[in-house]
C-alpha positions in Angstrom: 0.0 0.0 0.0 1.0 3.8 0.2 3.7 4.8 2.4 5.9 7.6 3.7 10.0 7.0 2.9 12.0 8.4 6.0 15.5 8.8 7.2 17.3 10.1 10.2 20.6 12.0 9.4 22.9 12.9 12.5 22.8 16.6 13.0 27.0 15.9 13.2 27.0 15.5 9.4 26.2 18.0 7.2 22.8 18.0 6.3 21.5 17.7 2.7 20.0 20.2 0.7 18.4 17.9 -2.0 16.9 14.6 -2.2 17.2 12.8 -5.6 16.0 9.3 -7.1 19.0 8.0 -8.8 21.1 5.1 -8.9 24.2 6.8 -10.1 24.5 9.8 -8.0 22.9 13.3 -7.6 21.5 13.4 -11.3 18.3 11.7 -11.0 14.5 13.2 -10.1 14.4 15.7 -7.4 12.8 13.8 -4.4 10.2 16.6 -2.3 11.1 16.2 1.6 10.1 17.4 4.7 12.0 18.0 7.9 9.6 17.0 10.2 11.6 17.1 13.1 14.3 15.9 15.2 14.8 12.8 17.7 17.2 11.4 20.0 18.5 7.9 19.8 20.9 6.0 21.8 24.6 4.3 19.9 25.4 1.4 20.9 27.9 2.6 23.1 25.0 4.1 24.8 25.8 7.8 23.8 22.8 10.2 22.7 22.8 11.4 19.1 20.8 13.9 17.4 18.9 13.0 13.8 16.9 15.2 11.7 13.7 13.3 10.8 13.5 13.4 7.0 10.1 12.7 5.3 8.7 12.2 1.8 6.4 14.9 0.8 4.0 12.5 -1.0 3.5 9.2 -0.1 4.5 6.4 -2.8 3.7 2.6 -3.4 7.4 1.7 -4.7 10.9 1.9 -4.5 13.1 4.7 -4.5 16.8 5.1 -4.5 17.9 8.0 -2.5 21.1 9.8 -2.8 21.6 13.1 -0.1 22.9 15.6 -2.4 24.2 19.4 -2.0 
């Protein structure tokens, strides 16, 4: 059925400023995404790290390859 695509991205790396569908790098479809917000995780050495929750604009029923371009 229809879904949401989402991904967390540390707020230690540089975030993205585009989104794109592509299997070869940043020269595929532009990708619409939300920040929706952020949430703290656990490592698994137990420390606390910041993400950025990422969120497809339009929900899909598919695939899509994602490549975090700038």
């Amino acid at each position: 059925g229809l879904g949401y695509a989402y991904l967390l991205i540390p707020l230690d790396l540089t975030q993205p400023t585009g989104f794109r569908d592509s299997t070869s790098g940043c020269f595929g479809n532009n990708v619409p995404i939300n920040i929706i917000g952020t949430i703290n995780l656990s490592d698994s050495n137990g420390f606390l790290v910041t993400y950025n929750i990422y969120r497809t604009y339009y929900n899909f029923n598919g695939q899509v390859n994602i490549w975090l371009c700038s």
